[in-house]
N, C-alpha and C positions, 0 to 999 in steps of 0.2 A: 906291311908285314902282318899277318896274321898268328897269333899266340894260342894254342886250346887251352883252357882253363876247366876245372870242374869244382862244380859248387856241388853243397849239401845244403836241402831247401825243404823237410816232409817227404826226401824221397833225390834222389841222384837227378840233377840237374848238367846236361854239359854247355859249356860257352863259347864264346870266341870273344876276343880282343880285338877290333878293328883299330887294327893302327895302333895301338898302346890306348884305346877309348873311343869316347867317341868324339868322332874324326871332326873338323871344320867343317860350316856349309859351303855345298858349292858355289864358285864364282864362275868357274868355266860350264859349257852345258855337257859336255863328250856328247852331243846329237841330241840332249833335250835340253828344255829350255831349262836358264841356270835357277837355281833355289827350291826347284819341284823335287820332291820323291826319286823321279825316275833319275833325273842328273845326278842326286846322289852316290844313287847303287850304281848306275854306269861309272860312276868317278871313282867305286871303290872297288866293284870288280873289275878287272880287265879282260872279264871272259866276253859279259853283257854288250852285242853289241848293240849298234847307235841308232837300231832303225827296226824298233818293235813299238812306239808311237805310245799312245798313253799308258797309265798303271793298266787300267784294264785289260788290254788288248796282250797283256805279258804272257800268261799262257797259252794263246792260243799260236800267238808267234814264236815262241819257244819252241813251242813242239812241232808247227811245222817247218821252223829250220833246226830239227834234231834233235832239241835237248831234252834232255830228261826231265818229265815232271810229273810230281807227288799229289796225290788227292790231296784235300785239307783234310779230311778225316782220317789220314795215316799218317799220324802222327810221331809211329817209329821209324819211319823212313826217312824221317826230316829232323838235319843234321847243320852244327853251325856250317855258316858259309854259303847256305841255301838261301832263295830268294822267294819270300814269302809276297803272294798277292791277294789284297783286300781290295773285294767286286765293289763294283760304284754302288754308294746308297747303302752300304753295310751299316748297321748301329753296333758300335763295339761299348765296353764300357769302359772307354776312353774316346768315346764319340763317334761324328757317323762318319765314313768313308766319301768322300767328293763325288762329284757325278763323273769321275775320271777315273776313281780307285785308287788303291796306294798300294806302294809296294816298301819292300824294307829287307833289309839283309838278318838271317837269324842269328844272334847271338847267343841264343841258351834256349832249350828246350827241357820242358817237364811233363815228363809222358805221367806221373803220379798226378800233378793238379792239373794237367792239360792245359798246361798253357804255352805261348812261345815270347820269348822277348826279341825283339827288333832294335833297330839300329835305323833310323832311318830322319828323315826332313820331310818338313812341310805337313806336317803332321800337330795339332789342328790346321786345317788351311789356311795357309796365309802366314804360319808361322817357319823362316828359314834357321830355326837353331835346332842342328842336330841336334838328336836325346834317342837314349835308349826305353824303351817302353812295353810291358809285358800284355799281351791279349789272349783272349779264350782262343783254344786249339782253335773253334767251330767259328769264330770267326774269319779264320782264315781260306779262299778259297780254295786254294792250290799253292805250290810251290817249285821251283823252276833250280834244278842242282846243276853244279858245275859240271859242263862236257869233261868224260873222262880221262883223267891225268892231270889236271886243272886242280891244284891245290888252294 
């Protein structure tokens, strides 16, 4: 069940509630392997399907099976529920992104400090305990929104 929330943060912040928090890691894979990034967001949305292969690879499979997706640098466009992708090798200031990339589901956006918070696993590598986690707009490379009518 997803809940919108809005926070007040230096500036109107909006969120999402995954599942009343953040959610357990995964044990099942839904078509990735289980504990990764990608198993996550597939296990949370059930838009995501099971065969766009690593984090990196998320955009561009995305969009050539139709779905809508957002530069990282348009950051108005990009709204909870959307699926944020960090390119392989990225240095955030929450570390650097895998040679695979990561992805993450957004929970709140701050178009004032530019930043986005994620939802996501496996995030340092190697770590399977979801958490929620805020990074610069500009690390983000792109973002992948629910096919329409998909709430």
């Amino acid at each position: 069940m997803l809940r919108l929330i809005a926070t007040i943060s230096g500036g109107l912040a909006v969120g999402l509630s995954v599942l009343g928090g953040v959610a357990a890691g995964t044990t099942a894979g839904f078509g990735y392997p289980a504990g990764q990034c990608t198993a996550y967001v597939a296990s949370r949305l059930s838009w995501v399907p099971s065969d766009w292969g690593n984090a990196d690879q998320w955009l561009l499979d995305a969009s050539e099976a139709g779905f809508p997706t957002i530069l990282g640098s348009d950051i108005d466009a990009v709204g909870p529920g959307d699926v944020a992708v960090i390119a392989a090798g990225t240095r955030t200031g929450n570390g650097t992104a895998s040679s695979d990339g990561h992805v993450g589901i957004v929970v709140a956006v701050d178009p004032v400090a530019m930043t986005v918070t994620l939802s996501s696993e496996n995030w340092p590598e190697g770590d399977g305990t979801p958490r929620s986690m805020t990074f610069a707009a500009s690390d983000i490379e792109g973002y992948i929104a629910p096919p329409s009518g998909v709430t």
